[in-house]
Backbone as a ProteinNet text record, in pm:
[ID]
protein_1_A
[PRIMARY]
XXXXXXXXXXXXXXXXXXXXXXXXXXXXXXXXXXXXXXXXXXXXXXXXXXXXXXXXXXXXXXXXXXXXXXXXXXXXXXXXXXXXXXXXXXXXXXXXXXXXXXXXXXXXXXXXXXXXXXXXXXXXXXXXXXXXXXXXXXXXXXXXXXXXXXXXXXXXXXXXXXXXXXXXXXXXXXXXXXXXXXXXXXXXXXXXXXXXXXXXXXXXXXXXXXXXXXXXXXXXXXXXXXXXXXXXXXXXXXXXXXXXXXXXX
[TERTIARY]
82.4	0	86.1	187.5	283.1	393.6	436.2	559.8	658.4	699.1	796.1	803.5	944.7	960.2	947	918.8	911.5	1003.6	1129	1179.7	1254.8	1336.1	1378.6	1541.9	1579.8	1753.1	1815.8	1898.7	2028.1	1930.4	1834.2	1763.9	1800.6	1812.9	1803.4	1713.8	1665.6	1576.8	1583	1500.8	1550	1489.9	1548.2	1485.2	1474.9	1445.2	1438.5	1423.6	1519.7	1503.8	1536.5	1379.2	1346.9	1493.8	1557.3	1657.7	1586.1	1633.5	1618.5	1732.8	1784.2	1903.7	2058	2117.3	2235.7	2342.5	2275.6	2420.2	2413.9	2345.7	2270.8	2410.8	2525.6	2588.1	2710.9	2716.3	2799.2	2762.7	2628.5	2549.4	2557.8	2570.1	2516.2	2438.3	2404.5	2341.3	2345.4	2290.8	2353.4	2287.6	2232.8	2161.5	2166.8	2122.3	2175.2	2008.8	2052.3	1956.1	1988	1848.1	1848.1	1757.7	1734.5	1624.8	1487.3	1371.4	1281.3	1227.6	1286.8	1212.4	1345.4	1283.3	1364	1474	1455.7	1516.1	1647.2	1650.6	1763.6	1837.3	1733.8	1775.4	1922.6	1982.6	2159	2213.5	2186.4	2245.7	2265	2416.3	2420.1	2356.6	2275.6	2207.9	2337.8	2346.6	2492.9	2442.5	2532	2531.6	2509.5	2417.6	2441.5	2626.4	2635.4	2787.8	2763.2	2627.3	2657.4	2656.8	2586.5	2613.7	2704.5	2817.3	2920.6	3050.6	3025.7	3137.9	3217.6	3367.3	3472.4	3374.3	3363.9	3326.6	3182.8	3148.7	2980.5	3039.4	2952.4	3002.4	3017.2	2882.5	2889.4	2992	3065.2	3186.2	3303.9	3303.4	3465.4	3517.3	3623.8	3699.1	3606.6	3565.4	3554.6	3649.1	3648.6	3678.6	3621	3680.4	3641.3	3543.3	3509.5	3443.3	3296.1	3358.9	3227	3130.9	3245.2	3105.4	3025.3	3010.5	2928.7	2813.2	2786.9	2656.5	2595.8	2465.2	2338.4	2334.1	2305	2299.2	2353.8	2357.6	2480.1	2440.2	2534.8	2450.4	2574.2	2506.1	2568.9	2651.2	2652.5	2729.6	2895.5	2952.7	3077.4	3151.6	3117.5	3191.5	3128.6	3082.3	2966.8	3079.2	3059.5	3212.2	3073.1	3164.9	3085.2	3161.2	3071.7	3106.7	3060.3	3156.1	3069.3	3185.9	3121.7	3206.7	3180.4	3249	3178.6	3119.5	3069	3021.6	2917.2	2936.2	2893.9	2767.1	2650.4	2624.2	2698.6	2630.1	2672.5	2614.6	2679.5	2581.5	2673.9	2590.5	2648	2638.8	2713.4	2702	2734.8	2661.6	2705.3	2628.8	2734.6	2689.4	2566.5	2477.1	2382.2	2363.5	2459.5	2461.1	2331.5	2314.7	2230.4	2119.4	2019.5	1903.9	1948.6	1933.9	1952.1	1875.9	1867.5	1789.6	1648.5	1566.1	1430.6	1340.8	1454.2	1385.2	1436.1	1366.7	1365.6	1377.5	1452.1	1451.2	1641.4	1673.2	1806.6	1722.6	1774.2	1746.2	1952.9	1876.7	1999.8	1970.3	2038.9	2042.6	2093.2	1982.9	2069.5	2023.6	2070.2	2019.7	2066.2	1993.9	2013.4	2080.5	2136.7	2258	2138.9	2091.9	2020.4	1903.4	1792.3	1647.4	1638.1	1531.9	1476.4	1477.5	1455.4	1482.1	1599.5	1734	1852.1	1875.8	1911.6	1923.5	2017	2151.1	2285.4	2289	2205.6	2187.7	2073.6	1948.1	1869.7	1788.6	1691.8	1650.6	1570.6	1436	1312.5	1282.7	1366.1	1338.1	1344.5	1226	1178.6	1291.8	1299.1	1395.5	1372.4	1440.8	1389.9	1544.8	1523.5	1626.5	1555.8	1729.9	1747.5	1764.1	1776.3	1827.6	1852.4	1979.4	1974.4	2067.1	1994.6	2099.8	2195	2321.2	2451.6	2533.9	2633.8	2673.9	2831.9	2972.8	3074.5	3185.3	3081.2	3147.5	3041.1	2945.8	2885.9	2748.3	2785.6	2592.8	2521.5	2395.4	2275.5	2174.4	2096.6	2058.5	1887.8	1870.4	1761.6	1754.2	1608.9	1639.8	1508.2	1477.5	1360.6	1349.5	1247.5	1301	1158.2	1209.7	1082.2	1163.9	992.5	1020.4	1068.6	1148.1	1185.1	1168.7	1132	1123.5	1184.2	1289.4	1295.1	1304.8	1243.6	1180.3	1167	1155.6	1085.8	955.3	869.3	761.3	740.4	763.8	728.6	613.1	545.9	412.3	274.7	333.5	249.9	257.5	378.6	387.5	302	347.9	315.1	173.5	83.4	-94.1	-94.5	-55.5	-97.2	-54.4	12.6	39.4	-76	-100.5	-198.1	-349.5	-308.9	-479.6	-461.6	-344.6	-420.6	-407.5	-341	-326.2	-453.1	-550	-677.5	-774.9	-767.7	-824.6	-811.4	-695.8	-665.8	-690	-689.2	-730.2	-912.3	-1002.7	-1125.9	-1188	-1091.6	-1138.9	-1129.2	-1230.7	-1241.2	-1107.7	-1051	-954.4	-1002.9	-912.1	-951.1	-862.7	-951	-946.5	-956.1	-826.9	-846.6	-942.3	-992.5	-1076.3	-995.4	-1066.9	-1034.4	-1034.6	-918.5	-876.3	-881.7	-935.4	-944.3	-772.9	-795.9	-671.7	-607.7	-497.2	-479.2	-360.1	-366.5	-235.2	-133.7	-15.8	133.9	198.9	262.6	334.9	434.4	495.1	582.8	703.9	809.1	915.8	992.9	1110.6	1188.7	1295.8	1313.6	1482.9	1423	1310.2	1277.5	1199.2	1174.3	1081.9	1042.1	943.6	941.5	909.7	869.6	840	1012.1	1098.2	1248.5	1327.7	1241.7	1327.8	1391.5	1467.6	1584.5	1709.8	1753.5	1940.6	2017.5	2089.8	2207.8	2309.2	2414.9	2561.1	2640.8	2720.7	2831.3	2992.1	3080.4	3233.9	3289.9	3349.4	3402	3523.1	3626.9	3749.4	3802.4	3796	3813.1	3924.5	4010.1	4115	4123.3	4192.5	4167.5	4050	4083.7	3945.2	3861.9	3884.7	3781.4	3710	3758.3	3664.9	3582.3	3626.2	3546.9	3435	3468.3	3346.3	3245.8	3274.8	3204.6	3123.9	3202.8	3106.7	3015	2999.8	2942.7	2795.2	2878.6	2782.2	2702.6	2714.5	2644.9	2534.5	2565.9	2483.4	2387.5	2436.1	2357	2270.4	2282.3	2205.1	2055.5	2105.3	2025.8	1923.7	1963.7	1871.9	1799.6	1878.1	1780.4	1679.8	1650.2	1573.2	1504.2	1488	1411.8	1315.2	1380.3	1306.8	1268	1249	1149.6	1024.8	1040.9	963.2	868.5	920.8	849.1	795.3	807.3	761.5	862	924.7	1026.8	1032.8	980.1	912.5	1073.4	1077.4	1249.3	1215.6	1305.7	1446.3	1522.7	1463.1	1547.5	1573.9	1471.1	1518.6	1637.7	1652	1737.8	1896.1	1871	2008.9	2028	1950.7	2037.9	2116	2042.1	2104.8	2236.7	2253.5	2379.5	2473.6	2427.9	2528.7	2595.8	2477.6	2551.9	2567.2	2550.1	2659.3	2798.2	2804.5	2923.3	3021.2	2974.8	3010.4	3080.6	3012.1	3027.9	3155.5	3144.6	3244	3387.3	3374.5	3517.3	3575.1	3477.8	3582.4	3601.5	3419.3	3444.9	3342.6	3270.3	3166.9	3214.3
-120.6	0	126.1	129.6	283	206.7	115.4	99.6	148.2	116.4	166.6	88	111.4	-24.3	94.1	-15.8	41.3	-89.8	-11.2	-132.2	-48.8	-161.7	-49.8	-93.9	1.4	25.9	-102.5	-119.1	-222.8	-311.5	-356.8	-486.1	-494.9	-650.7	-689.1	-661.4	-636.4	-652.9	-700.4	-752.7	-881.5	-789.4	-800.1	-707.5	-823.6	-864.9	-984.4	-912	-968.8	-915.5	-1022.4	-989.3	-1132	-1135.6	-1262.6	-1311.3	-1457.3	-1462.4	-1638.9	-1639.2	-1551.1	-1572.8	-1638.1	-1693.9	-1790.1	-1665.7	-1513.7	-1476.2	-1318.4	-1351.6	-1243.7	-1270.8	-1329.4	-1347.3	-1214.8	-1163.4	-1050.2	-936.8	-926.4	-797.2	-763.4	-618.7	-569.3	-478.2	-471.3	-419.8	-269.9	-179.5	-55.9	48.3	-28.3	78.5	212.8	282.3	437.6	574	574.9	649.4	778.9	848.6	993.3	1085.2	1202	1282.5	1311.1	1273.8	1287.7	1378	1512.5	1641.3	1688.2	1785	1807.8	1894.1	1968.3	2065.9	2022.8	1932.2	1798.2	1676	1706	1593.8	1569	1682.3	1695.2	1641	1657.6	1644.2	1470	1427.9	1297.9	1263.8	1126.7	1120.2	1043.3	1086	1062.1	1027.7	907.4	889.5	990.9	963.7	1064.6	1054.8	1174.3	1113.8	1035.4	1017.5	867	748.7	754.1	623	575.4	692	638.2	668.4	649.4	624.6	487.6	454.8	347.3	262.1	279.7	195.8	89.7	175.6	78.4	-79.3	-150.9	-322.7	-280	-198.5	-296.1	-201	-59	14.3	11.3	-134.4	-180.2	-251.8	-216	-299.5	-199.5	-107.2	-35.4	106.9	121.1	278.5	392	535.5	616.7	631.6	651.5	669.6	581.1	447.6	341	392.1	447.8	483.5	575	641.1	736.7	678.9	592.6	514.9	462.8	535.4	493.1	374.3	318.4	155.4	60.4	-14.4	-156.1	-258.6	-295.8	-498.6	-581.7	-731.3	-811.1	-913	-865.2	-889.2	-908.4	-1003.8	-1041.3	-932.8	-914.3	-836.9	-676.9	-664.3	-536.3	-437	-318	-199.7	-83.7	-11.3	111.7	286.5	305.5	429.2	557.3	645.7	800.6	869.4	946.9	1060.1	1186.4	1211.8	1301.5	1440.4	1474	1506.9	1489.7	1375.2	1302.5	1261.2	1141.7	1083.2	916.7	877.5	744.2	584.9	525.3	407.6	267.7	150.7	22.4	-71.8	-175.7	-181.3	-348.5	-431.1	-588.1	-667.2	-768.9	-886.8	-920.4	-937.6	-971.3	-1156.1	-1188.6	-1382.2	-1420.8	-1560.8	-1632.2	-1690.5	-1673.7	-1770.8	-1924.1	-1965	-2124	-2179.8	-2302.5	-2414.5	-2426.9	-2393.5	-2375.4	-2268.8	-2147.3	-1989.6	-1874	-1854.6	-1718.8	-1522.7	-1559	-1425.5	-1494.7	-1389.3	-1351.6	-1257.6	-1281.5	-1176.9	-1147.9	-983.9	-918.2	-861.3	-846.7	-819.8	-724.2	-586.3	-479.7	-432.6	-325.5	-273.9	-112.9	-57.3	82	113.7	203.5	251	301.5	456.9	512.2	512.6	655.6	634.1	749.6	762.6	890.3	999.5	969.6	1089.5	1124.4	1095.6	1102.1	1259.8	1357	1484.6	1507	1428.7	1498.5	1460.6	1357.5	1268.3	1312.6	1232.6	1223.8	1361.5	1336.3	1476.3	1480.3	1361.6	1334.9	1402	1383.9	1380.9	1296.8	1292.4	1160.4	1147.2	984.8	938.2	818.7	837.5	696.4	638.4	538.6	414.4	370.6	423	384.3	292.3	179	29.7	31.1	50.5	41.3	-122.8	-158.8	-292.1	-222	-290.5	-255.2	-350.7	-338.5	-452.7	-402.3	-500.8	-489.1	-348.8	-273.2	-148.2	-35.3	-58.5	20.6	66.9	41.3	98.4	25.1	112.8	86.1	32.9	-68.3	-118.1	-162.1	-91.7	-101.9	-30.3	60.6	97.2	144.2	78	108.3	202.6	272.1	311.2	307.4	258	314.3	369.3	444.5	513.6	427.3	497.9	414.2	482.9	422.6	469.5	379.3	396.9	376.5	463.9	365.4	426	321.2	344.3	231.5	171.6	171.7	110.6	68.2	82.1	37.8	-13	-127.4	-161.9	-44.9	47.9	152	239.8	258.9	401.2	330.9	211.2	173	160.4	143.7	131.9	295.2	403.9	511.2	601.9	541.3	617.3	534.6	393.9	375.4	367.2	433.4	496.1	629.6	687.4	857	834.1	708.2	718.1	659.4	600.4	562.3	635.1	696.1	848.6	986.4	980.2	1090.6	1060.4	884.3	815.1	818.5	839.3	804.4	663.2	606.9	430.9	434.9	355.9	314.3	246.4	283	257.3	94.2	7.8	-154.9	-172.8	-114.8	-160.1	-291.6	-381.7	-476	-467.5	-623.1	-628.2	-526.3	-429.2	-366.7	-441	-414.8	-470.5	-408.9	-510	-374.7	-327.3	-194.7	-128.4	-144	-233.3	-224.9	-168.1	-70.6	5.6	-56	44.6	-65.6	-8.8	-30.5	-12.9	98	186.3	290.9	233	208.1	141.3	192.3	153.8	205.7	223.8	199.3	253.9	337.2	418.8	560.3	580.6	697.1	753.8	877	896.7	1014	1137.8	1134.4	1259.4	1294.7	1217.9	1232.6	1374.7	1499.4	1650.8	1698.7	1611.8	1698.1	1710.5	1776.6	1822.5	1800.3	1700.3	1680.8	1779.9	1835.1	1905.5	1826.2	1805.6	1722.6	1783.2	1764.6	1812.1	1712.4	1685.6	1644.4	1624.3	1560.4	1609.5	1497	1593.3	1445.8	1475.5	1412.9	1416.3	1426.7	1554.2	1530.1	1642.1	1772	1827.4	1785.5	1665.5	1582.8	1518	1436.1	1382.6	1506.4	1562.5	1644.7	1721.5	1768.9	1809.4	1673.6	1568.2	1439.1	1419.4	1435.6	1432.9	1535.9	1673.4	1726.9	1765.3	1736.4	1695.1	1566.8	1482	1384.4	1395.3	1490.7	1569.8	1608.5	1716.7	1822.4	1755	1643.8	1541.9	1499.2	1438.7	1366.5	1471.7	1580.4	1719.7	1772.4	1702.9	1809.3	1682.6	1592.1	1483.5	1521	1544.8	1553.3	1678.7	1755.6	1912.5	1845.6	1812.7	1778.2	1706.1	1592	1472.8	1557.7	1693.8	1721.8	1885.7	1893.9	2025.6	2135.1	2150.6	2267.6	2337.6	2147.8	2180.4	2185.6	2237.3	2318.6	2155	2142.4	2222.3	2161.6	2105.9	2006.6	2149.7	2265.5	2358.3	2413.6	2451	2526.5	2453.4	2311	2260.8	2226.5	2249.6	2227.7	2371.5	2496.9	2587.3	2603	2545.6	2575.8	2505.7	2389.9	2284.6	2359.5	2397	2472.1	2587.7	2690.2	2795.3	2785.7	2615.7	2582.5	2524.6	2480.9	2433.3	2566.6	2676.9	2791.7	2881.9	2865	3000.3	2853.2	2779.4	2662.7	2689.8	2695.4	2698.8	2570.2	2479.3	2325.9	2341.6	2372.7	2369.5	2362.8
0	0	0	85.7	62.4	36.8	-30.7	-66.6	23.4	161.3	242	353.3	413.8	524.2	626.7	735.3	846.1	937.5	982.7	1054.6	1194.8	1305.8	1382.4	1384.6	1396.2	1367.2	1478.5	1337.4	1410.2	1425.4	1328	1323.6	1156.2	1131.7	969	944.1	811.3	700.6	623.4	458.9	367.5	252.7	176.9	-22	-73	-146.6	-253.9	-402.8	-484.4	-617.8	-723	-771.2	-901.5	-994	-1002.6	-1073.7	-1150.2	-1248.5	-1326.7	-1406	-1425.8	-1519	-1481.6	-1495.8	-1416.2	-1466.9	-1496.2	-1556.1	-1438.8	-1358.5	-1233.6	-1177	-1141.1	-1074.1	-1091.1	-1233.3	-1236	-1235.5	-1158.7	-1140.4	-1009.9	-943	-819.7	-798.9	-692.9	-617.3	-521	-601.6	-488.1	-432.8	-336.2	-250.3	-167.9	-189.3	-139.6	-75	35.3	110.2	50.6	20.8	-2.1	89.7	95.1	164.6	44.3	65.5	12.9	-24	37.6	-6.8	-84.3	-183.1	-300.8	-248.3	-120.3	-82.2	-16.3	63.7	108.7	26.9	-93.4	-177.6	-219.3	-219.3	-289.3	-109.9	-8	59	83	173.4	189.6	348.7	270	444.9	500.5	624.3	692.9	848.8	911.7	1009.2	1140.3	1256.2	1366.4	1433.2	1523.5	1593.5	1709.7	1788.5	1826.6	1802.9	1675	1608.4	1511.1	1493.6	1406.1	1515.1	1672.1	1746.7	1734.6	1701.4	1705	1792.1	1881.5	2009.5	2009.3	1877.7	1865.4	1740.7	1860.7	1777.2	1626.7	1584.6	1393	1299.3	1375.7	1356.3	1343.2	1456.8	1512.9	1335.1	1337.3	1165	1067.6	1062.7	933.9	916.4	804.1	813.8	831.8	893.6	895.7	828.4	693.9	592.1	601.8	620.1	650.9	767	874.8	995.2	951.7	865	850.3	790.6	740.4	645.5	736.9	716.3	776.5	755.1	652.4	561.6	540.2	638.9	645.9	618.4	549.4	509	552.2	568.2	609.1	498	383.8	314.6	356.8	282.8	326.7	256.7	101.6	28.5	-27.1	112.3	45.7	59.1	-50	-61.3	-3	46.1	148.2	12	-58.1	-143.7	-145.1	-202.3	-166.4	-62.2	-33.3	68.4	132.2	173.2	334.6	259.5	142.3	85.7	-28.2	-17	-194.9	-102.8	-201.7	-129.6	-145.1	17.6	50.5	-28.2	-51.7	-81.3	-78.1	-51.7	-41.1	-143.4	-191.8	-280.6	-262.6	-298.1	-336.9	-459.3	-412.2	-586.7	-533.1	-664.7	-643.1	-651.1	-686.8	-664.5	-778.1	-722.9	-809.3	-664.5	-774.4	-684.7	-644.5	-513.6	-481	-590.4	-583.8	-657.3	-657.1	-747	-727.5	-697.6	-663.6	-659.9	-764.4	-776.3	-858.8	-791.3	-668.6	-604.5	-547	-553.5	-454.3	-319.5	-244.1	-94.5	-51.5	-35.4	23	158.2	282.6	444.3	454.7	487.6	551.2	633.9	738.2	849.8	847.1	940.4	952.7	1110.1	1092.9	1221.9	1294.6	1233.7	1247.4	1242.5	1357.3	1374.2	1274	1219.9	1155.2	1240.1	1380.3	1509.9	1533.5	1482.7	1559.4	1546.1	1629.5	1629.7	1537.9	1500.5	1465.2	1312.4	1301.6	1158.2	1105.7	1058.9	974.7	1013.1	1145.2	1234.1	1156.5	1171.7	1146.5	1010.2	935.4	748.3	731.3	563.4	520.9	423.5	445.1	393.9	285.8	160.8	50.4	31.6	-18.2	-60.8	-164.5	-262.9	-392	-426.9	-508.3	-577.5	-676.6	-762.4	-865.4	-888.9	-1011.5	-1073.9	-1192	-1099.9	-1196.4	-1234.2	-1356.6	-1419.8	-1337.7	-1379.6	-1332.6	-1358.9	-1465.7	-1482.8	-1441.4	-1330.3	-1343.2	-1415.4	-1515.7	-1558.1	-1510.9	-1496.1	-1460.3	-1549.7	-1525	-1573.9	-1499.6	-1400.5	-1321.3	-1222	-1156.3	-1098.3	-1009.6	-844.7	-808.7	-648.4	-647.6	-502.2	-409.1	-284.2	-155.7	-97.5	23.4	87.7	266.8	361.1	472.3	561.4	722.4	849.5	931.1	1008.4	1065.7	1225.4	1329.4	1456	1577.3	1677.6	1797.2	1787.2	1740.4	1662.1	1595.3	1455.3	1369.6	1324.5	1390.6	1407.9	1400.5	1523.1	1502.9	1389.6	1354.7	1270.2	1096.5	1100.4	968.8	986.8	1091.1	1082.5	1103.1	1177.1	1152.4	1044.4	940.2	799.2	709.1	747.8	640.1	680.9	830.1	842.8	758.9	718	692.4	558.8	481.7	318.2	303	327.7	331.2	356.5	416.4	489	390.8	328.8	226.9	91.6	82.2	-51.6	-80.4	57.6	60.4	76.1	91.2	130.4	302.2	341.4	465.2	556.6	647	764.1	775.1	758.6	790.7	979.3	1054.8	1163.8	1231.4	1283.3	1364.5	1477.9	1538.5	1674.7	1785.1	1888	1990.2	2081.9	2173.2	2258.6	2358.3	2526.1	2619.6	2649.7	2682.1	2731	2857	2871	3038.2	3036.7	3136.4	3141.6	3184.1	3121.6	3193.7	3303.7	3385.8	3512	3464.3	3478.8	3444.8	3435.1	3363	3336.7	3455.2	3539.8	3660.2	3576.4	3454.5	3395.6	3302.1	3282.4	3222.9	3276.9	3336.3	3432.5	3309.7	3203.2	3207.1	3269.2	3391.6	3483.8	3537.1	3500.5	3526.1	3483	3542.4	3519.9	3562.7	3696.7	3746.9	3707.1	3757.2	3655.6	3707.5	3646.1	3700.8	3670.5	3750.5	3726.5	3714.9	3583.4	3606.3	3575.9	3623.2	3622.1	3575.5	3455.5	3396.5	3346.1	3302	3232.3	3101.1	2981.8	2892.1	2799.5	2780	2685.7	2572.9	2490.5	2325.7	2330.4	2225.5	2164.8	2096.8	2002.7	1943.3	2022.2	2129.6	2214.5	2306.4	2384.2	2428.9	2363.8	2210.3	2108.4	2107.8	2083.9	2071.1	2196.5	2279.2	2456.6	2443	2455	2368	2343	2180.9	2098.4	2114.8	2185.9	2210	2322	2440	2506.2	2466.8	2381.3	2316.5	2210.1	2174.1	2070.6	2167.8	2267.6	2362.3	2365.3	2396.7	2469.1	2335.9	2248.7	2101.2	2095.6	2113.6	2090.7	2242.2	2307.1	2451.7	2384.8	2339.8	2273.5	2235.6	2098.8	2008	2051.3	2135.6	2166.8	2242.4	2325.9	2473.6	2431	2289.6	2234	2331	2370.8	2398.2	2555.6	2626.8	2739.7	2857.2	2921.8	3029.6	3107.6	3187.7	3164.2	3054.1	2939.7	2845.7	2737.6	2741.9	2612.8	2697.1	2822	2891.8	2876.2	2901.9	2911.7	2756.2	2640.6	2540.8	2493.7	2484.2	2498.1	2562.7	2711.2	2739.5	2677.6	2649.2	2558.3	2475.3	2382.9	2210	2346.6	2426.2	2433.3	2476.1	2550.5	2611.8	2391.8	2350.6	2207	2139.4	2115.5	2097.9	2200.6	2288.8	2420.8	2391.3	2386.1	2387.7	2246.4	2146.8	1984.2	1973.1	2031.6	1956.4	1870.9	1811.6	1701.1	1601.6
[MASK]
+++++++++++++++++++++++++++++++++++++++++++++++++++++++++++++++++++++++++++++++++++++++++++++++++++++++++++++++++++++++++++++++++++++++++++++++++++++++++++++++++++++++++++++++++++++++++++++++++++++++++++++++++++++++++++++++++++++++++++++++++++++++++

């Protein structure tokens, strides 16, 4: 119905793309995230900086360059292309169907949420596919649209309640279920507004910009979620004024 995944980060996903030909084996595959509105479109969708820290598992053994891609597959021989300007994209063989199928399936996952403050920062986002031969040309080429989020489940029934709703066809509502509330989680409290002060000392101006900016990420995602409700607008402000008075921005 909307042609678009809805999955949640740092989980697999599976594409399948119709093959019968035994000669599919010198073709790839190269998928590449763009921004959906025309106005972002030149720009590269690029990793947040906490999710392209050394320290995160699916980072460790890549290069610089690799952490920045939203779009990772589990490909053995997948090449990570593009650049800290360009856009990004991944790229593998597309193989041959096993014995008796007519689809290849390729495995990729996303670093990133569509929410991440420093990265995407809740723009809509599509993924490209094009089929390419061993020099490159294209030879196919399809695209959806993608979300990824903590739901998923939900977000994908409340987009195709409103494309049904905006199409004029009736909402296909499942049986209602009674509502029983849940217990407040003890490792997120959201009524959790007090402030901590912390004194710190970290080595290296890159790391300290990264500490940071990783702060100041957290707090730009608290804004948004909580409409601009204090003390989360107050302490991101000081962030970016502490970013700003240091000469780490």
């Amino acid at each position: 119905m909307l042609n678009k995944v809805f999955t949640v980060n740092q989980r697999n996903f599976t594409i399948d793309f119709m093959c019968n030909n035994e000669s599919c084996k010198d073709f790839f595959i190269r998928a590449m995230p763009i921004y959906s509105s025309a106005q972002d479109a030149s720009k590269p969708v690029q990793c947040c900086i906490q999710h392209r820290l050394s320290t995160e598992r699916y980072n460790q053994g890549r290069t610089k360059l690799a952490t920045y891609h939203i779009l990772r597959s589990i490909h053995n021989h997948a090449q990570y292309t593009g650049g800290r300007e360009r856009h990004l994209s991944v790229v593998v063989p597309l193989g041959t169907p096993q014995a008796g199928m007519d689809i290849v399936r390729s495995t990729f996952f996303f670093v990133c949420k569509n929410s991440c403050a420093t990265g995407i920062n809740r723009r809509a986002v599509d993924l490209i596919f094009t089929l390419e031969d061993n020099v490159g040309n294209i030879l196919g080429r399809r695209k959806i649209s993608v979300r990824v989020c903590s739901c998923p489940k939900r977000d994908k029934m409340k987009e195709e309640e409103e494309y049904l709703k905006n199409s004029g066809q009736p909402a296909q509502r499942g049986k209602k279920r009674k509502y029983v509330p849940k217990k407040p989680s003890s490792l997120s409290d959201p009524n959790d507004n007090k402030v901590y002060p912390i004194n710190i000392e970290v080595v290296g101006k890159r790391n300290c910009k990264a500490v940071l900016n990783y702060a100041r990420s957290l707090m730009a995602t608290e804004v948004v979620d909580r409409d601009g409700e204090e003390p989360f607008n107050r302490c991101f402000n000081v962030l970016t004024n502490n970013l700003r008075n240091h000469d780490l921005s």
